[in-house]
C-alpha positions in Angstrom: 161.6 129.2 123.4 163.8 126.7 125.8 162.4 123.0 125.2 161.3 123.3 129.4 159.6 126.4 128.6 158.0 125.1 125.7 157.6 121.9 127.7 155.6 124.3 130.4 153.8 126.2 127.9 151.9 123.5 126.7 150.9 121.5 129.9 149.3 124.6 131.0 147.4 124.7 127.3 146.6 121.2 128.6 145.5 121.8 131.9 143.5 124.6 130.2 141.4 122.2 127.8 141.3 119.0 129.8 139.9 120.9 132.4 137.8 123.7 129.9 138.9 127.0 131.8 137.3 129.2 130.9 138.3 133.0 130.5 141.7 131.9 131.0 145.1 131.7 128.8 148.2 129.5 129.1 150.4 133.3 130.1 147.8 134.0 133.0 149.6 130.4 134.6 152.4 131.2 136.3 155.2 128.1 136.1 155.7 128.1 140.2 152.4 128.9 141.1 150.3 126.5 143.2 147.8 124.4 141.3 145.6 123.3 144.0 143.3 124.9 146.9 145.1 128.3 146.3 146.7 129.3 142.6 144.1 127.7 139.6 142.1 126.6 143.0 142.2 122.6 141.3 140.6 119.9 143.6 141.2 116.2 143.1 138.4 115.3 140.7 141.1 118.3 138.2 143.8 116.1 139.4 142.3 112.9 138.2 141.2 114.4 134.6 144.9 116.1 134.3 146.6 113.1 134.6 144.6 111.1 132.2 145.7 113.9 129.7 149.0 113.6 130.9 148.7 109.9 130.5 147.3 110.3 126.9 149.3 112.8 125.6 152.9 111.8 127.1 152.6 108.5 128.0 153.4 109.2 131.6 151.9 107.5 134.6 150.7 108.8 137.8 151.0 106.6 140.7 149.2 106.1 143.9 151.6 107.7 146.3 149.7 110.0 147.3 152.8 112.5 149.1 154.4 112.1 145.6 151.5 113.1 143.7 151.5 116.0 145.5 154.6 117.2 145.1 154.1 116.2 140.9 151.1 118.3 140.9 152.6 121.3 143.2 153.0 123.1 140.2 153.5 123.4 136.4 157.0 123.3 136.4 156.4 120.1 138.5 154.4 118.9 135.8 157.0 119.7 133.5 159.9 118.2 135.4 158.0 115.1 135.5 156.6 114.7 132.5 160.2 115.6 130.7 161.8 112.5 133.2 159.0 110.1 132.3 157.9 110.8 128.9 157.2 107.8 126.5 155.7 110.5 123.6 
C-alpha cells in the first residue's frame, strides 16, 4: 500500500472511532467522497470531534478559517493531503 493510501486508510479508521460509526468499515469510505451533508452525512459538532483526533494523533491544527476548513474537510483525501503537509507525528 502507497504511504497516501495508507495515509487515507487510516484517517477513515479514525473518523470511524472518533466518531463510533457504527455498521461501518474504513473500505465502505470512499477517498473523494463528500464527508458532510451528503457522503458520511457529518455535521459540525463530527467536524469538531475529527479534528481533535486529528490534532491528537498527528499533531495537526485546524484553524478558524472557516472556507479553508471546508475545503480540508471536503473529503478524505483532503484530510489526507493535509494531514501529510502538516504532520508533527
Amino acid at each position: 500500500m502507497e504511504d497516501k493510501e495508507k495515509l487515507e486508510y487510516e484517517i477513515k479508521e479514525l473518523i470511524i472511532s472518533a466518531l463510533a460509526l457504527e455498521d461501518i468499515g474504513p473500505s465502505d469510505i470512499e477517498s473523494e467522497a463528500v464527508l458532510f451533508v451528503e457522503g458520511l452525512g457529518l455535521d459540525s459538532i463530527d467536524a469538531l470531534e475529527l479534528a481533535m483526533a486529528l490534532e491528537e494523533r498527528y499533531g495537526v491544527k485546524i484553524g478558524e478559517d472557516p472556507e479553508l476548513n471546508q475545503e480540508i474537510f471536503a473529503s478524505v483525501r483532503n484530510l489526507a493531503g493535509f494531514v501529510s503537509e502538516n504532520r508533527t507525528q
